[in-house]
C-alpha positions in Angstrom: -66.1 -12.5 20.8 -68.4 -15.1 19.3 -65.6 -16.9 18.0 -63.9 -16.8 21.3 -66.7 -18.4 23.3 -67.5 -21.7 21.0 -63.3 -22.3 20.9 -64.3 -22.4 24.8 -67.2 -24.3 24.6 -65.3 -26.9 21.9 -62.2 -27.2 23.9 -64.2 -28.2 26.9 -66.5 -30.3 25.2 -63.2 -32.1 23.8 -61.6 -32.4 27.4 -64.7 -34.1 28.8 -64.9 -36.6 26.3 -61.3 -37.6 26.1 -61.3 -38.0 30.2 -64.4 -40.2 29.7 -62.3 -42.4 27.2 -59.7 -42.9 29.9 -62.1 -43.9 32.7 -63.3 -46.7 30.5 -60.1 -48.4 29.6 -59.5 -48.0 33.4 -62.2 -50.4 34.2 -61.8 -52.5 31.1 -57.7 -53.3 32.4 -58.7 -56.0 35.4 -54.7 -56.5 35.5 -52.8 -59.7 36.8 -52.2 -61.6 39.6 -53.9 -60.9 43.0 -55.6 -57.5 41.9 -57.3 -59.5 39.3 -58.2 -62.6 41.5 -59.5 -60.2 43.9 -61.6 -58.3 41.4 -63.2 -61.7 40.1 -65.3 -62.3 43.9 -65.2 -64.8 46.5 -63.3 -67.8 46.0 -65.4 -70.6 44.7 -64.4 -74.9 45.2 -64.5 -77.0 42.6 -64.0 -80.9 42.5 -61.7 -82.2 39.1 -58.4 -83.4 37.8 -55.2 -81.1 37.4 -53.5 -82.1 34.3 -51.0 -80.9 31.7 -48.2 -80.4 33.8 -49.9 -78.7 36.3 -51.6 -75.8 33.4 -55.1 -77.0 33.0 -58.0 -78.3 35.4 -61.0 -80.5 34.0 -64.6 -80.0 36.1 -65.3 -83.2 37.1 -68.9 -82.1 36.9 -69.3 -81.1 33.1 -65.5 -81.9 31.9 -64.9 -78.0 31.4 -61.5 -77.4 30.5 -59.7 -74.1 32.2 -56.3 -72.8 31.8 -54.7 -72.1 35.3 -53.7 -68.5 35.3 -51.3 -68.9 37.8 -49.7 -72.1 36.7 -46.5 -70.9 36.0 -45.6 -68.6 38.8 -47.3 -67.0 41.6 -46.5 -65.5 45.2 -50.1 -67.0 46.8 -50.0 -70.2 45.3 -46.8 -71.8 43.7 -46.9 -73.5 40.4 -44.7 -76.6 42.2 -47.6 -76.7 44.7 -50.3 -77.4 41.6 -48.2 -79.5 39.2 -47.5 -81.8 42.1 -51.2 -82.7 41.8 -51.0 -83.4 38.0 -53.4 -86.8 37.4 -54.7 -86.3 40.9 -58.3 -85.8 41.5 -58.6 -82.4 43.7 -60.3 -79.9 44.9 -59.2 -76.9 43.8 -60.3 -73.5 45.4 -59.9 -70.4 43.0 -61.7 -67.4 41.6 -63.5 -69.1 37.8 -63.7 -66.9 34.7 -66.5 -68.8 32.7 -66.0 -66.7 30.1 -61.8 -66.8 29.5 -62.1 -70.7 30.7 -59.4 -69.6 33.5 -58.7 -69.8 37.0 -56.5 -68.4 39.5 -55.7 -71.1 42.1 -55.6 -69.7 45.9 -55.6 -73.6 47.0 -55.6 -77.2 45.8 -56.4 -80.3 48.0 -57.0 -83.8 47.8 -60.1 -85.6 48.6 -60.1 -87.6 51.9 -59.0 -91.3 51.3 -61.9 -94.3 51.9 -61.1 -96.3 54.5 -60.5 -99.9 53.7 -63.1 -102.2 54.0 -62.9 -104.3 57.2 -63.4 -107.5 55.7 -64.7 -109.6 53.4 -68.6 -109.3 52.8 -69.8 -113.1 54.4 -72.3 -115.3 52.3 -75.6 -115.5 53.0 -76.0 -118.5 51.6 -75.4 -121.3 54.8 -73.3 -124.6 53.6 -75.1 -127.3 52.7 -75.1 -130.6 55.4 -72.7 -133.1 54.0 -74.5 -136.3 52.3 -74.2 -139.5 53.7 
């Protein structure tokens, strides 16, 4: 009877720990695409230059490099929509992994142009009265 009761005991303490194993690689696997941009937080704008192709974005605030996780194909945000920004200083709006150095693009946009200046500054200097 002993016997009986610590297989018991042993084959529950067995179950519980292997259904605690599976609810941590659960949580561990973030997954791709929209799941994991959703999982990341709120969407977060960032001012830099697409580049590679289209694959990479570079901070203009601390020159951070970050892959684009999305770069190649995505239903939210198409990879022709990013590359066609390659060289362009943007904005891009996306969810940042600091720690991976990726992000997953939701939008990209350029920054307003300047308007031209209206004309040429004048001198402030006034001509001088012509000798005689």
């Amino acid at each position: 009877m002993k016997k009986l009761l610590v297989l018991v005991c042993t084959m529950f303490l067995l179950v519980g720990l292997s259904m605690a194993q599976d609810t941590g690689k659960k949580k561990s696997d973030m997954g791709t695409g929209k799941k994991a941009a959703n999982a990341m937080g709120k969407a977060v704008s960032m001012a830099g230059k697409i580049s590679d192709g289209g694959k990479t974005f570079v901070s203009a605030k601390d020159s951070t490099s970050y892959s684009i996780s999305n770069a190649d194909d995505d239903k939210s945000m198409k990879a022709s929509d990013i590359a066609k920004h390659d060289g362009h200083d943007v904005k891009v709006k996306g969810h940042w992994d600091n720690d991976k150095k990726t992000v997953h693009v939701v939008s990209v946009t350029m920054p307003a142009a300047k308007p031209a200046e209206a004309g040429k500054k004048k001198s402030s200097k006034k001509a001088a009265a012509p000798s005689s």
